[in-house]
C-alpha positions in Angstrom: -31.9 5.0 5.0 -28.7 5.4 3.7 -26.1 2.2 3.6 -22.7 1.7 3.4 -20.2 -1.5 2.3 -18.0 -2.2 4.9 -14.4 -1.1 3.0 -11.7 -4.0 3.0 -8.0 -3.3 2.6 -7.0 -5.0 -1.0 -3.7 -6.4 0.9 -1.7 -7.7 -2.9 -2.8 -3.7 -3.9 -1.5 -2.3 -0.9 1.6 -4.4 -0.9 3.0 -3.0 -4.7 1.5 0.1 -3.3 4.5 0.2 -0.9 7.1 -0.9 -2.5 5.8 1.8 -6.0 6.2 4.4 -2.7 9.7 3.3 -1.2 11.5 3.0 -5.4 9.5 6.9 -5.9 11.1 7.9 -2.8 14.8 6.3 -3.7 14.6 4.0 -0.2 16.0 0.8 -0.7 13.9 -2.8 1.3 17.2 -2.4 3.9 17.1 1.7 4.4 13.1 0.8 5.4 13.9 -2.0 7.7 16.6 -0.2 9.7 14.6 3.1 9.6 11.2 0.9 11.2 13.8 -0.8 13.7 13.8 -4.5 11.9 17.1 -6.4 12.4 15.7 -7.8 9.3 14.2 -7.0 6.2 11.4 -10.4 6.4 8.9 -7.7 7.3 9.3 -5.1 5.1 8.8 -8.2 2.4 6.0 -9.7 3.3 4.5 -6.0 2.9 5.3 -5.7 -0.3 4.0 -9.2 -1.8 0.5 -8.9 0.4 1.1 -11.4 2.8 0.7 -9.0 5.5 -0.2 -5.4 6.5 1.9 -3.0 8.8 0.7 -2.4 12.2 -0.7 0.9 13.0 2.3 2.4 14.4 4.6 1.2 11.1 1.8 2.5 8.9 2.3 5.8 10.6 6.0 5.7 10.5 5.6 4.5 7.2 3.4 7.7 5.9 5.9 9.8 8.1 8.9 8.5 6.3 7.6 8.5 2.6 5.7 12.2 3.3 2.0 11.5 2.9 -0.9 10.2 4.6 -1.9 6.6 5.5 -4.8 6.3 4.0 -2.4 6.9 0.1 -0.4 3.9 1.5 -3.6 1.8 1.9 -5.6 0.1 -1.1 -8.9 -0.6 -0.7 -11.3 -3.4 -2.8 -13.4 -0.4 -3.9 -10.8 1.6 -5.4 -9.4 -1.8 -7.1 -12.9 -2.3 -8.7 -12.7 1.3 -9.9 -9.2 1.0 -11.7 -10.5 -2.2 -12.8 -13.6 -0.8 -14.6 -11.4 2.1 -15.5 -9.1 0.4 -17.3 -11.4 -1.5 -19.1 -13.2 1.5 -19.9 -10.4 3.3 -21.0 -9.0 0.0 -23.4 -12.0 -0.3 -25.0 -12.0 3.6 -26.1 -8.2 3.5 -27.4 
């Protein structure tokens, strides 16, 4: 019988994920905000340091807006522990 780890969103990942995504695509905190329908930018923030997630519907905009899917917007612990181990990996060979 095959198992699987239930996958967890890394949220401090995802959040620099974001904001890497919005500088690549030359969109600044306020362009985001106004283009999600935000009077203000708190939201947009609080994505960026991991405090919070977007809903569904902003994730979707979100992905819609930068041109890619959700799932590159969205870090998960598994794929930290793999860049982790990478890393280290590829520090110890240099």
């Amino acid at each position: 019988m095959q198992t699987f780890e239930y996958p967890t969103i890394n949220l401090k990942a995802t959040g620099a994920r974001i904001a890497e995504l919005r500088r690549e695509a030359g969109i600044s905190v306020m362009e985001l905000s106004r283009f999600m329908g935000f009077t203000e930018p708190q939201a947009v923030y609080k994505w960026q340091r991991g405090e919070s997630l977007p809903t569904v519907d902003n994730l979707f905009a979100l992905s819609k807006r930068l041109g890619i899917t959700i799932e590159d917007i969205l870090v998960s612990d598994d794929e930290m522990s793999s860049h982790l181990l990478n890393s280290a990996g590829t520090k110890k060979a240099a």
